[in-house]
C-alpha positions in Angstrom: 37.2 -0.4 -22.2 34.7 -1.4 -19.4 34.5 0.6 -16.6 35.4 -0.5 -13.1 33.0 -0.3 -10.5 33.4 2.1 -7.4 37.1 2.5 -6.8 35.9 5.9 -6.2 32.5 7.4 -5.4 30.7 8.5 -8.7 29.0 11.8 -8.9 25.6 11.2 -10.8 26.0 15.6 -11.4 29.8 15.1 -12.6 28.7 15.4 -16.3 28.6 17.3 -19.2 25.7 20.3 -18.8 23.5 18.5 -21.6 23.4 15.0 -19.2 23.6 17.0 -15.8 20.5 17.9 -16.8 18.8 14.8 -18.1 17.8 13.6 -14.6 15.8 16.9 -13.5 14.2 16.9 -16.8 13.2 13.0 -16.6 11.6 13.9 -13.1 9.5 16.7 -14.5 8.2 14.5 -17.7 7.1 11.9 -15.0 5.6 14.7 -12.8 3.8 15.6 -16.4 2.6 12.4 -17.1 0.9 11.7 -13.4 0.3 15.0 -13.1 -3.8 13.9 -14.2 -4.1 11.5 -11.3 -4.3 14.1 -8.4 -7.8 14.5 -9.6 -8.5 10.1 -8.6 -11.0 9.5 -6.4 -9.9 7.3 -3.5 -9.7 3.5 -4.4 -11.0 0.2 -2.8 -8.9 -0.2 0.5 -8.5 3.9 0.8 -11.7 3.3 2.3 -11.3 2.0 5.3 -7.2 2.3 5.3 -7.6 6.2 5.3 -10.8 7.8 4.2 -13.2 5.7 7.2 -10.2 5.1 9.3 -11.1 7.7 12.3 -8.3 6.9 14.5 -5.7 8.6 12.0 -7.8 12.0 12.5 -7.0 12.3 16.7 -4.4 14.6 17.5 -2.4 11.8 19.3 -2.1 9.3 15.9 1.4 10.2 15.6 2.0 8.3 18.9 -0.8 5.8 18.1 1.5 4.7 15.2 4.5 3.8 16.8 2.1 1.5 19.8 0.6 -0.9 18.1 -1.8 -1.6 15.1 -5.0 0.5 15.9 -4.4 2.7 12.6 -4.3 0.3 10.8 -7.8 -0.5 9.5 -11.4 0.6 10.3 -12.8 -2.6 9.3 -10.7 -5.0 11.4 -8.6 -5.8 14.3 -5.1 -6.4 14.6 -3.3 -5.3 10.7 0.3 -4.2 10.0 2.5 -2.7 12.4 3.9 0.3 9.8 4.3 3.3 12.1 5.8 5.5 9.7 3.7 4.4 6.8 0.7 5.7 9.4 2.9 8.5 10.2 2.9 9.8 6.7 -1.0 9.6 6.8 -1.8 11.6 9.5 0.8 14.3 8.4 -1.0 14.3 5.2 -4.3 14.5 6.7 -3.0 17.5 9.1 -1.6 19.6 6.6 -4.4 18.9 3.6 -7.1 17.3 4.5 -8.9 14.3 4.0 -8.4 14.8 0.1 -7.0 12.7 -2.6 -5.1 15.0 -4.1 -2.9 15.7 -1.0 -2.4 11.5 -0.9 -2.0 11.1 -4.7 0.8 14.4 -5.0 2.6 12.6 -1.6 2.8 9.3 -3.3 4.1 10.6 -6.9 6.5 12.8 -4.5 7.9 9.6 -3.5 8.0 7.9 -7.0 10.3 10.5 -7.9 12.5 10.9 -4.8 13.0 6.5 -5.8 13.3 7.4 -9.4 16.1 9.8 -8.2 17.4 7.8 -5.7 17.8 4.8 -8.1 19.6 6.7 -10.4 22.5 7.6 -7.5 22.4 4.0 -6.6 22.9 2.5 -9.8 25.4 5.1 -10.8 27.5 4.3 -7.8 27.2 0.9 -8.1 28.6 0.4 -11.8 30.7 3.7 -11.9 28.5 4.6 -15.0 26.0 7.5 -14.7 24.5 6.6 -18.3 23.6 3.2 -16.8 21.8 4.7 -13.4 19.8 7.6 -15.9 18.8 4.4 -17.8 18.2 2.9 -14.7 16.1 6.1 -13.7 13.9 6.5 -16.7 12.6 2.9 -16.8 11.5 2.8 -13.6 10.1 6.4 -13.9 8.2 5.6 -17.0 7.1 1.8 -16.5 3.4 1.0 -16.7 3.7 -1.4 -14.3 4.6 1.4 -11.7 1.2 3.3 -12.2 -0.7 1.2 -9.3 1.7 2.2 -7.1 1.5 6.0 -7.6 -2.5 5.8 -8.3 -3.2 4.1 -5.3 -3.1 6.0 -2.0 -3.1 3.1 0.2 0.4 1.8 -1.9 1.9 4.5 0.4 3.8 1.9 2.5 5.6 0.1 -0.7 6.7 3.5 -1.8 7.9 4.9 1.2 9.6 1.7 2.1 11.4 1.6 -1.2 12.8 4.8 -0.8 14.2 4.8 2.5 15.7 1.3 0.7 17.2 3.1 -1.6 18.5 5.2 0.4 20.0 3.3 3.2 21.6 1.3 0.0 23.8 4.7 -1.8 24.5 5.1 1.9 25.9 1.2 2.2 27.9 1.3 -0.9 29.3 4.8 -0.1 30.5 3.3 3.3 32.3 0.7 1.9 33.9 2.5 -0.9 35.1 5.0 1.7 36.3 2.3 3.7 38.2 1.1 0.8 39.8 4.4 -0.1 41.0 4.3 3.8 39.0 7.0 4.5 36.6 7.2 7.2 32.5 5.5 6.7 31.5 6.1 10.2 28.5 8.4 9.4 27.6 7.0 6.2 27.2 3.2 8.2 25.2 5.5 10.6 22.9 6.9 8.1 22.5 3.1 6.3 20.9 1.5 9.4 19.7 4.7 10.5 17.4 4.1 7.1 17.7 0.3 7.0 15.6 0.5 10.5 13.0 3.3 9.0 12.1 1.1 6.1 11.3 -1.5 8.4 8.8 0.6 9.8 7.3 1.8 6.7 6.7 -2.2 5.6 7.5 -5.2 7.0 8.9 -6.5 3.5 12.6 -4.0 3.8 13.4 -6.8 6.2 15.0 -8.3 3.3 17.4 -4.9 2.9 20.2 -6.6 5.1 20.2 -9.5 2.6 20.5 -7.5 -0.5 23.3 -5.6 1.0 25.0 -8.9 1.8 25.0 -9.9 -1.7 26.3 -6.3 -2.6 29.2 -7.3 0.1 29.6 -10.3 -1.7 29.8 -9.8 -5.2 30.2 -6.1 -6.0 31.5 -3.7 -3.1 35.1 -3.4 -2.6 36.2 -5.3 -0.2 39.5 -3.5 1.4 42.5 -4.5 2.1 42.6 -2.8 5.6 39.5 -3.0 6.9 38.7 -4.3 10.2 35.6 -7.1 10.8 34.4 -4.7 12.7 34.1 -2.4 10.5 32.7 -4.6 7.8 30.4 -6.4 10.1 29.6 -3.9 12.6 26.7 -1.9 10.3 24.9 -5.4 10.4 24.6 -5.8 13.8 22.3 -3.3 15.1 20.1 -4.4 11.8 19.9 -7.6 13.3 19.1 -6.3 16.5 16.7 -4.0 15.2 15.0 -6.8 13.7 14.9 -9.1 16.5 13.1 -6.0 18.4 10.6 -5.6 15.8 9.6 -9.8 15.4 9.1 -9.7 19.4 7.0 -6.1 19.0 4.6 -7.5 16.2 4.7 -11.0 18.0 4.9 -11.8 14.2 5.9 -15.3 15.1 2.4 -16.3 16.5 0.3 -16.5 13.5 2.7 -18.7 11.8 3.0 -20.9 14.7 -0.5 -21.5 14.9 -0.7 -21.7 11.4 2.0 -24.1 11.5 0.9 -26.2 14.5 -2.3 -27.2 12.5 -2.7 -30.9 11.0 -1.5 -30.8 7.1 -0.6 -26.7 7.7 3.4 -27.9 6.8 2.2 -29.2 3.3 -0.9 -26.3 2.7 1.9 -23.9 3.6 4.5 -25.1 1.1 1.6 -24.8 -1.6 1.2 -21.7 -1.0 4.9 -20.6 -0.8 5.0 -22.1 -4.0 2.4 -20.0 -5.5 4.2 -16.8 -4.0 7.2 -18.0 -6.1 4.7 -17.4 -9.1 3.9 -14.1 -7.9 7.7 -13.5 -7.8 7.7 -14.5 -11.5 4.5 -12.7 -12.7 6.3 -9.4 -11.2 9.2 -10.6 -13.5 6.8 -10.6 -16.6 5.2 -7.6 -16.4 8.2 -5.8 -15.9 9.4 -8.0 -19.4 5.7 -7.4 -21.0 3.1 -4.7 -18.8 -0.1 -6.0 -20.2 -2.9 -6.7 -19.1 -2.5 -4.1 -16.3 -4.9 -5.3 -13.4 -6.1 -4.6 -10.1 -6.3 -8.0 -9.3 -4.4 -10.9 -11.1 -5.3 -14.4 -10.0 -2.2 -17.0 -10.3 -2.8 -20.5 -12.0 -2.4 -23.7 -10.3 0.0 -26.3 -10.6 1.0 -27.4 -13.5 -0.6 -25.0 -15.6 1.7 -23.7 -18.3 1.8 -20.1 -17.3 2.9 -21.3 -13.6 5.9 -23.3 -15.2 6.7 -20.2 -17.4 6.5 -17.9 -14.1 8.4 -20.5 -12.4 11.2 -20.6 -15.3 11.3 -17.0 -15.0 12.2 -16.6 -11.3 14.8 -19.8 -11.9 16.7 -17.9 -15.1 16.7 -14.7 -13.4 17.9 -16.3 -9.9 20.2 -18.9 -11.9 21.9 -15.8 -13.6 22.1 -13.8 -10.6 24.1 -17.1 -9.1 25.9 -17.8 -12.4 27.4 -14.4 -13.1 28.6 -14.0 -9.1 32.0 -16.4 -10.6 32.6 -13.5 -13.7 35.9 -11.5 -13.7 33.9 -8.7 -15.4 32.3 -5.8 -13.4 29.6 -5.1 -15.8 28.4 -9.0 -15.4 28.8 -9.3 -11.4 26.8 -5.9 -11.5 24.3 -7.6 -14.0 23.7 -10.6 -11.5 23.8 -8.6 -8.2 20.7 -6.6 -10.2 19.4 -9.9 -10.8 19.4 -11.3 -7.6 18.2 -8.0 -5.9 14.8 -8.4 -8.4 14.5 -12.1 -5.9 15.9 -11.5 -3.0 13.4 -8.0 -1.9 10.5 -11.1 -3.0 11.6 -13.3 -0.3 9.5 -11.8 2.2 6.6 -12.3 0.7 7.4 -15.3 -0.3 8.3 -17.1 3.3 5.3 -14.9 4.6 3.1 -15.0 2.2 0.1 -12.6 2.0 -4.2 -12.9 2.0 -3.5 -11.6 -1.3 -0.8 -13.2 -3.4 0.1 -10.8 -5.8 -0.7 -7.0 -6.5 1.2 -4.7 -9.0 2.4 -2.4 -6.5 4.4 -4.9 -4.4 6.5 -5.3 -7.0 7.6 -1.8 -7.0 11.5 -2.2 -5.8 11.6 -5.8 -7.5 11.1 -3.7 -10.6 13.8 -1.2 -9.5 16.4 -4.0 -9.9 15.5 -5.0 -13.1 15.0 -1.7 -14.5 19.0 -1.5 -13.3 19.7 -4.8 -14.9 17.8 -3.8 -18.2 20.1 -0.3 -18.5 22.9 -2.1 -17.9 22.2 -4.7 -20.4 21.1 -1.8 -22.8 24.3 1.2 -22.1 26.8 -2.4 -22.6 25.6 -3.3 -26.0 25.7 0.1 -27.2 28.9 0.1 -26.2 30.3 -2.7 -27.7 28.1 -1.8 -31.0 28.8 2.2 -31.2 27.7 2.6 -34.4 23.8 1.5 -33.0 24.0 4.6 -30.8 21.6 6.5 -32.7 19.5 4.5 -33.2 19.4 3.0 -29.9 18.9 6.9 -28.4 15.3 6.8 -30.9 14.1 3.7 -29.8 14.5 4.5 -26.2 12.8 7.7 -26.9 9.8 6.0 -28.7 9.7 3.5 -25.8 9.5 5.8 -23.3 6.8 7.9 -24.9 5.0 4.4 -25.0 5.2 4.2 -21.6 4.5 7.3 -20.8 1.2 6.9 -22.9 0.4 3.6 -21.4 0.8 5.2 -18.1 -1.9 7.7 -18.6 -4.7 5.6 -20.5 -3.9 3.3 -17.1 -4.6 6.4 -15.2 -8.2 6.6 -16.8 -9.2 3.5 -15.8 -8.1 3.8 -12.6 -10.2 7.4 -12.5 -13.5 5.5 -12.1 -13.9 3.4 -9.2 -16.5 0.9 -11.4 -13.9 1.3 -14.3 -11.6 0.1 -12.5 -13.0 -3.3 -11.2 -15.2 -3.7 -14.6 -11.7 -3.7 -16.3 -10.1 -6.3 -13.5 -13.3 -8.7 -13.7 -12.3 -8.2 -17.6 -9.4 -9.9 -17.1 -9.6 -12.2 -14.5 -13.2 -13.2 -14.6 -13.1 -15.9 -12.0 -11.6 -13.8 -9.6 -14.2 -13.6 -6.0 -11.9 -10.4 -5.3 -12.2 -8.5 -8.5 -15.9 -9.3 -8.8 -16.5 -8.3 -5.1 -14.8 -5.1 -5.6 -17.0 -4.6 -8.2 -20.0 -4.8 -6.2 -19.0 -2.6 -4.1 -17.9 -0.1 -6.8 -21.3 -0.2 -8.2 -23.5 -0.2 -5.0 -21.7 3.4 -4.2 -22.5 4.2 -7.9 -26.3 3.7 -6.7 -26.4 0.8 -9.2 -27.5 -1.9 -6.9 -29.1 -4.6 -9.3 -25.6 -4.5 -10.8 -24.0 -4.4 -7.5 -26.0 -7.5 -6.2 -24.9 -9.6 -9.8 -21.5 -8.8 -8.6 -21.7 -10.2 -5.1 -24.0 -13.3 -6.7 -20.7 -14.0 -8.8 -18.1 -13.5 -5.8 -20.3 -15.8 -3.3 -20.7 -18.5 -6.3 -16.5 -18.2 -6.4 -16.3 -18.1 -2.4 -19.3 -19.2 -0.7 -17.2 -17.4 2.2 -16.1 -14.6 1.0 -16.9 -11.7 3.8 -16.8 -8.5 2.1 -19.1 -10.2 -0.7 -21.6 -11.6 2.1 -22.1 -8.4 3.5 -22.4 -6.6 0.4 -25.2 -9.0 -1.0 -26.8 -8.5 2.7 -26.8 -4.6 2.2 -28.4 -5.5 -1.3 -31.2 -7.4 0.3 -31.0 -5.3 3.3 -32.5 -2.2 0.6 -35.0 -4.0 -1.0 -36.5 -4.8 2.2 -35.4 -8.7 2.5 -34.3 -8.1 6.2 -34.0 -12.3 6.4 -31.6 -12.3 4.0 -29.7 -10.0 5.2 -29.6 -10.9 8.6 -28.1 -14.3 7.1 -25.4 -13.3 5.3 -24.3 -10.7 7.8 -24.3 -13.5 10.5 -22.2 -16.1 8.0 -20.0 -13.0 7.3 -19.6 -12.8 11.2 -19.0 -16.4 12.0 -16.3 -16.5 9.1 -14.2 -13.0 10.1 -15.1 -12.4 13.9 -13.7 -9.1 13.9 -15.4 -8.4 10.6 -16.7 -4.7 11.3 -19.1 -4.6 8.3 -21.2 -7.7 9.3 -21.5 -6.6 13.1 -22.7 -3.3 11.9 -25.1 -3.9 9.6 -26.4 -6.6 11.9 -27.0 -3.8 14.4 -29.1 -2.2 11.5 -31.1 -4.6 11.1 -31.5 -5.4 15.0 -32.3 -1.7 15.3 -34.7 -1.3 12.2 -36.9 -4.3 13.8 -36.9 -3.0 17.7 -34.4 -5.4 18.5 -32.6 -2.8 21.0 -30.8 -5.1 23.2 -29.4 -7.2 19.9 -28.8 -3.8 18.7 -26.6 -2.6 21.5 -24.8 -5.8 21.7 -24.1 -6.0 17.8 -22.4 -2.0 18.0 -20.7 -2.8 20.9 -19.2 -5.7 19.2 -17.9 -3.0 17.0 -16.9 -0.4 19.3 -14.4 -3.7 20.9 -13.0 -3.8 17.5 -12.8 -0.4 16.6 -13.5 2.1 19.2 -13.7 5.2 16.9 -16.3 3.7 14.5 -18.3 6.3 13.9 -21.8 5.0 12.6 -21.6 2.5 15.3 -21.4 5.1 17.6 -23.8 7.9 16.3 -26.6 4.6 16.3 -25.7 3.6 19.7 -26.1 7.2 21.4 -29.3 7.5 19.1 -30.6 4.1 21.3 -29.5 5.5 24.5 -31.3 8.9 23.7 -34.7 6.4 22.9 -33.9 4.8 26.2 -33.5 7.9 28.2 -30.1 6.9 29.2 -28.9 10.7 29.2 -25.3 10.1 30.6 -24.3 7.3 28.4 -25.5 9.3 24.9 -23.6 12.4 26.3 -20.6 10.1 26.4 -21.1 7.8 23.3 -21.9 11.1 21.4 -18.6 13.1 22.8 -16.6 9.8 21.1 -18.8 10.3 17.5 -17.9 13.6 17.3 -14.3 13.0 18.5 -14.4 10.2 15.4 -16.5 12.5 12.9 -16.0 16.1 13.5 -17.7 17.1 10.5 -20.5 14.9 11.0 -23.7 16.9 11.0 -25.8 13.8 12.5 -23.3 13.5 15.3 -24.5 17.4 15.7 -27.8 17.4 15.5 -28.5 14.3 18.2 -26.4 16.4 20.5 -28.3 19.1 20.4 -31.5 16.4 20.7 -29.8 15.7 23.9 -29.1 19.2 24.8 -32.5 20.1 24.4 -33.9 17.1 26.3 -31.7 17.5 29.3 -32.7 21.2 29.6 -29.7 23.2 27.7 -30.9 25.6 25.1 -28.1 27.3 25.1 -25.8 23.7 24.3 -28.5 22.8 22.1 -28.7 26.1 19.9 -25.4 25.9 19.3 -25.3 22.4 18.1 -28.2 23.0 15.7 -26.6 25.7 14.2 -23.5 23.2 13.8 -25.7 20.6 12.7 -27.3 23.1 9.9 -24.0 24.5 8.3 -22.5 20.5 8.3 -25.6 19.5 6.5 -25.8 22.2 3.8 -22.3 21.8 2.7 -23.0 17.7 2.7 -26.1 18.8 0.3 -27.9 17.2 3.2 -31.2 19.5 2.8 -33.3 17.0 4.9 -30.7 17.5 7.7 -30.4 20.9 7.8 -34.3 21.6 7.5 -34.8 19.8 10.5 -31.6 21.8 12.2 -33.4 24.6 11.5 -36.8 23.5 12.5 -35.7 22.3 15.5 -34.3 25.7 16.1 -37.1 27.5 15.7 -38.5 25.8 18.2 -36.1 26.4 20.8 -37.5 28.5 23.8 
């Protein structure tokens, strides 16, 4: 007989010791099986998300966060407002270290917190504990997940969809208690209490209050008793909370110039269209996980893999809307899974991103169809018993599938040029995959590659930033300082605030005696970013050429505040030291300067530390 759903609040532990167990030993084979990706390098956006980003390193981030955007990015202005996504960085980077491991072990802490977390919310949900294990070991085990634990910078998505997850046992356990007459009053507290944090881990839980309203609709009991008030009231500070965090980000304001352009209503429609394929590509490979990619480019209009996408999001949002009308509690459980899998999409879809789709967005979109799929899967073995057996080995064998395909994923994404060599595999006309690539291979040291790479990108996007400047560093090394000046310059008339291009072009000012042009270009990216180091380690380095004493001392003092363990920063103060008449200052920065260098395996730098030394009076 099928079970009905939440007249009382299930226990996920209320079982016998064998399943008690299941889920503590499901979170330890998925510790197991990541376990090999502590030991990942940092990946593409780490770089200036976290590893370049300077501002996460001052002691007052933690306030930084919650005031605007500034921790955001080191390579541009403005970015996400995710406070406690930031949050999580600089705690991490306070307690460990700048090291991957620290990031990698706090992300696959969160996978398995939502693993675990998913398995309570399913299991309240359909009043079946085998369902939310199901549920549980899907998601834990998917190979579509791996992005999203591999890559540090997926830190928002993750926190995000736990705190979801959270706030959403928390909304179900309300209304259950409201049903049972009892009282809900903390548990509505702790919903938007966690509602409102997800918000400001990513701007995408904003579609949280819209899953719980289906949940309302469809699947929570509804009470005979209960005050509007009570059933409305948890909604109402959400909304308010949202309100307040539109009018923070001013999120309106891009979209409204966007919008107020000639043909932007139409351009804008295409591409809310083409986020509706990214919708069903995350669909897909939750269906079929290969190929695996960092980047996967969506075909036009009316390709036949954008209908099939298309026909995916349609069936899975037609049978979400279709089974809302069933008597049954296993099928309105089905379609509320369905339509959570499209409704957590939506913001991304009526805000669509530079990027349309990337493996790791689809993180809690795949948490509602792993539900759906172990309901689907615990309901056919129960009306076919005798397939219990065998159903129990095939789930075993495809987990262990999973599990495998998980960590040959993990190999790949082990090597940085692996990595982008695999995505330019599959999507060969991608300008982003083969960019990335450059990249990869100029910090590899293999710049011929590297410049092929960028050559391929630019003959994709003529426009493409990142890809400019990385063909300018190309020709910038072989001596082409023309070149590079040029493609820097189109980088910075395409992106403004495109730290890269007004760097490099203060290289090449500076390498050519250009001082003034120099100064101009590093201030142009001290406006942007204040804390960019290299920009301001060059600039003191002019001042000290220019016998402008008082501004090096203070350009310097802001390096060193931006790279502490910077042994240049250290040995041009102690240049200035010296020059202004402190031996003492300057001994002591040399000495710095020395031990910085020899534990970069900077020998140069910390021969001339020493030298300089020496020399000292």
């Amino acid at each position: 007989m099928e079970p009905k759903c939440l007249r009382t609040l299930p226990d996920p532990l209320a079982l016998t010791a064998p399943v008690r167990h299941a889920p503590a030993a499901l979170l330890l084979i998925t510790a197991l099986v990541y376990a090999p990706s502590l030991h990942h390098p940092f990946q593409y956006d780490d770089g200036h998300t976290i590893v370049d980003n300077a501002a996460l390193r001052q002691p007052g981030a933690w306030k930084a966060a919650f005031t605007g955007t500034t921790l955001s990015s080191a390579e541009t202005s403005g970015g996400h407002y995710r406070p406690l996504t930031y949050l999580s960085y600089w705690a991490t980077i306070r307690a460990a270290g700048l090291t991957p491991a620290a990031f990698h072990a706090g992300n696959l802490a969160l996978h398995l917190a939502a693993v675990w977390l998913l398995i309570g919310v399913v299991t309240t949900l359909t009043g079946d504990a085998r369902v939310g294990f199901v549920a549980g070991a899907i998601a834990a085990l998917h190979p579509a997940h791996g992005e999203t634990v591999f890559y540090a910078s997926g830190r928002a998505g993750l926190l995000a969809a736990v705190l979801s997850l959270a706030a959403l046992w928390y909304f179900a356990r309300a209304r259950v208690r409201q049903a049972a007459g009892r009282s809900a009053f903390g548990s509505a507290i702790a919903f938007v209490a966690l509602a409102l944090l997800a918000l400001l881990a990513k701007e995408t839980a904003a579609a949280l209050p819209l899953v719980c309203l289906v949940a309302d609709r469809w699947l929570l009991p509804k009470g005979t008793r209960v005050s509007a008030w009570a059933r409305w009231g948890p909604y109402a500070p959400l909304a308010g909370g949202f309100t307040l965090f539109v009018m923070a980000t001013r999120l309106w304001h891009p979209a409204a110039a966007a919008l107020g352009a000639p043909g932007a209503v139409s351009h804008y429609l295409g591409v809310v269209a083409q986020q509706v394929e990214a919708t069903g590509l995350g669909i897909r490979l939750f269906l079929v996980p290969w190929p695996l990619s960092a980047d996967h480019p969506l075909p036009a209009w009316p390709d036949p893999h954008a209908v099939f996408l298309w026909s995916l999001v349609l069936l899975v949002t037609g049978f979400g809307a279709v089974s809302a009308r069933s008597l049954s509690p296993s099928v309105k459980a089905a379609g509320f899974f369905a339509s959570w899998a499209v409704v957590v999409t939506l913001p991304t879809v009526l805000w669509p991103l530079n990027v349309p789709f990337q493996e790791h967005r689809a993180y809690l979109q795949h948490a509602g169809l792993a539900a759906l799929a172990a309901l689907a899967i615990v309901r056919t073995i129960d009306a076919r018993p005798a397939w219990r057996r065998q159903a129990i080995a095939a789930g075993v064998v495809v987990l262990a599938l999973g599990s495998w395909l998980v960590v040959e994923r993990g190999r790949t994404w082990s090597d940085p040029v692996g990595l982008w060599d695999d995505a330019r595999f599959h999507a060969p006309g991608s300008y982003r995959a083969q960019t990335n690539a450059g990249l990869a291979l100029a910090a590899a040291g293999r710049w011929d590659d590297a410049d092929r790479a960028f050559a391929a990108a630019l003959a994709l996007a003529p426009d493409y930033p990142p890809a400019l400047v990385g063909q300018g560093v190309a020709a910038h090394r072989r001596g082409d300082r023309d070149t590079a000046r040029d493609r820097y310059q189109r980088a910075a008339a395409v992106a403004p605030a495109y730290v890269p291009a007004w760097y490099n072009l203060g290289l090449v000012a500076q390498e050519s005696g250009s001082t003034a042009e120099a100064e101009r270009a590093y201030r142009r990216v001290l406006a942007i970013n204040p804390l960019h180091a290299p920009s301001l380690l060059n600039l003191g380095v002019l001042f000290l050429l220019q016998n402008r004493w008082a501004e090096a001392d203070a350009v310097l003092k802001t390096a060193d505040a931006a790279a502490p363990d910077s042994p240049d920063v250290f040995y041009h103060r102690g240049l200035l030291a010296e020059l202004t008449g402190s031996p003492g200052s300057a001994r002591a920065f040399y000495l710095t300067a020395e031990r910085l260098a020899l534990h970069a395996d900077r020998a140069a730098l910390a021969a001339s530390a020493r030298a300089r030394l020496t020399a000292l009076p």
